[in-house]
TORGU-74107 format. One record per residue: x, y, z negated of N, C-alpha, C in turn; residue in three letters; residue number from 1. Coordinates in steps of 0.2 Angstrom, whole numbers. Last residue first. Example, Ala and Ser with C-alpha at 12.3 -4.5 7.8 and 13.67 -1.06 7.14 Angstrom:
# residues 2
n.xx;n.yy;n.zz;ca.xx;ca.yy;ca.zz;c.xx;c.yy;c.zz;residu;num
64;-11;-35;68;-5;-36;64;0;-39;Ser;2
66;-28;-39;62;-22;-39;66;-16;-39;Ala;1
END
This chain:
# residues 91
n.xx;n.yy;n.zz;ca.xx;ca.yy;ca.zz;c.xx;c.yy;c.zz;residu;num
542;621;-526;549;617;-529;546;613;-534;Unk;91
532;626;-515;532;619;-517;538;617;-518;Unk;90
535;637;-505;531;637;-514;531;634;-517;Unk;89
539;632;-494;542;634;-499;543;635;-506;Unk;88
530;632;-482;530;629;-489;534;628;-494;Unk;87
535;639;-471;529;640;-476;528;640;-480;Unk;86
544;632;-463;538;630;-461;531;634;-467;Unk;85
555;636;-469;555;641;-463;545;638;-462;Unk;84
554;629;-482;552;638;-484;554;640;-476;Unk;83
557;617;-478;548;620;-483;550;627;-483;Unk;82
570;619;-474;564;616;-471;558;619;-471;Unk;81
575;623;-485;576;626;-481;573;625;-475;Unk;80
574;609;-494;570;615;-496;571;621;-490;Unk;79
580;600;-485;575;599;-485;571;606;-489;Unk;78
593;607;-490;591;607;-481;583;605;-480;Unk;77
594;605;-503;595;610;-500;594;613;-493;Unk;76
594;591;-500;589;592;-504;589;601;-503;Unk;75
606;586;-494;599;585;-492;595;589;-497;Unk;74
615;592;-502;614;595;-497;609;594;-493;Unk;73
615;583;-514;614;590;-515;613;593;-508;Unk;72
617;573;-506;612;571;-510;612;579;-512;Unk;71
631;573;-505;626;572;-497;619;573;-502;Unk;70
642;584;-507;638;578;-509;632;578;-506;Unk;69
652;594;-505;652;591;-505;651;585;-509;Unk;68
646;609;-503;646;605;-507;648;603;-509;Unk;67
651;612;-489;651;616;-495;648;614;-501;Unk;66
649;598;-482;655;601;-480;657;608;-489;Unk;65
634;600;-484;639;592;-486;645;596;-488;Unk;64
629;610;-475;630;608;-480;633;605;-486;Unk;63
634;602;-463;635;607;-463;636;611;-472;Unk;62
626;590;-463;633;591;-464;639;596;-465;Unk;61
614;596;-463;615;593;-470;622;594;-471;Unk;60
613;602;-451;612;603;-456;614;601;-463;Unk;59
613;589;-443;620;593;-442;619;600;-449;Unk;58
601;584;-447;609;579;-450;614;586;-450;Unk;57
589;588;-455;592;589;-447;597;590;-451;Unk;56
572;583;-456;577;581;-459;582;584;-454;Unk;55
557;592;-465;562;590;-458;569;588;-460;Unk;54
541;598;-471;549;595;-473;554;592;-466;Unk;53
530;600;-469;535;604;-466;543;601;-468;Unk;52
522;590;-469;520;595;-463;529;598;-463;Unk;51
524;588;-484;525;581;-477;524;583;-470;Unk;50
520;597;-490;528;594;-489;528;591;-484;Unk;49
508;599;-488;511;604;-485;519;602;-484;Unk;48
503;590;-493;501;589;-488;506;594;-484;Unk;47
507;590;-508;510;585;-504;509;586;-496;Unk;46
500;603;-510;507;604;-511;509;596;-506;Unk;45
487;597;-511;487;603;-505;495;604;-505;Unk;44
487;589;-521;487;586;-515;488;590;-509;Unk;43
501;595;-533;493;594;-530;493;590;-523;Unk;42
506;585;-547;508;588;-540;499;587;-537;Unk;41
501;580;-558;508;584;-558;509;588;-552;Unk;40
495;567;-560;491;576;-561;499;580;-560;Unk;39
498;555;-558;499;558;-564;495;566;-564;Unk;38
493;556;-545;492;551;-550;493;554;-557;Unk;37
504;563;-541;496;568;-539;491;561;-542;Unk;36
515;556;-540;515;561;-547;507;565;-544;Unk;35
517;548;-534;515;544;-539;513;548;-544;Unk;34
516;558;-522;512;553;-520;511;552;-530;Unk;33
531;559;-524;525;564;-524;519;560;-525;Unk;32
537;549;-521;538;549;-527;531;554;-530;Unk;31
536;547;-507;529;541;-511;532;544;-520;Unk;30
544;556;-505;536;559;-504;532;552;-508;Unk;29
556;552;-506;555;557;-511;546;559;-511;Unk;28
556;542;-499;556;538;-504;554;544;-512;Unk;27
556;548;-488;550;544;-486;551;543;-496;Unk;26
571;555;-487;564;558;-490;558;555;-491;Unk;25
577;543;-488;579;547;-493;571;552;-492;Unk;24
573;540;-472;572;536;-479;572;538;-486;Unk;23
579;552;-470;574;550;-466;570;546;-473;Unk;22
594;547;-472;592;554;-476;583;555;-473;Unk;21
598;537;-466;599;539;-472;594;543;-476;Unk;20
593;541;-451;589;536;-456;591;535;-463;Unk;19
604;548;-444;596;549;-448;593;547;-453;Unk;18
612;540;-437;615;544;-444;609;548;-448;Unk;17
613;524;-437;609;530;-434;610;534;-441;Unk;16
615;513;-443;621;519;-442;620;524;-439;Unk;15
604;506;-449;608;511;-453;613;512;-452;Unk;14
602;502;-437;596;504;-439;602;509;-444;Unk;13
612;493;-433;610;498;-425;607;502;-433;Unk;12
613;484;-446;619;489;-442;616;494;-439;Unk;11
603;476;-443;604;480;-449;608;488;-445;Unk;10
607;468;-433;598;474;-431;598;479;-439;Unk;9
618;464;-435;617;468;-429;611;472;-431;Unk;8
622;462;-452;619;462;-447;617;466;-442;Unk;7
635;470;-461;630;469;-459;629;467;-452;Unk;6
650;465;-464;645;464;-469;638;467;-467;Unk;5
657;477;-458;657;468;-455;654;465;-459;Unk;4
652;490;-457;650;485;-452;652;476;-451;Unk;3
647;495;-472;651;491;-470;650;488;-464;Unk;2
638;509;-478;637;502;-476;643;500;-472;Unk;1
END
């Protein structure tokens, strides 16, 4: 996101380096959510995502660095999340 193409209370919000990737999971658990609709996902596997999943930036960066792609590293940091808090049986 470009600073001179956003608003001050945009800006503050999406330059918090978190909120990317915060939102990025919020958008992958309503994805859950539409799939224990479908029968695909159980509700004891969504309960245990949303307990254990965590986001943590300098991780991701870390990640990112041997990647390079923010979307692979999230998703590697988010499963390295679910598998210290437990739930890691839920790929």
């Amino acid at each position: 996101m470009l600073k001179r193409y956003t608003l001050p209370a945009m800006r503050q919000l999406w330059l918090r380096p978190e909120t990317k990737f915060e939102e990025w999971l919020r958008v992958e658990i309503a994805n859950l959510n539409a799939r224990i609709v479908e029968g695909t996902v159980s509700i004891e596997a969504l309960d245990a995502i949303e307990r254990g999943a965590k986001v943590n930036v300098d991780r991701i960066e870390e990640l990112e660095a041997e990647f390079n792609h923010d979307m692979i590293a999230f998703v590697v940091q988010i499963q390295e999340s679910l598998e210290a808090a437990g739930a890691g049986k839920y790929k």
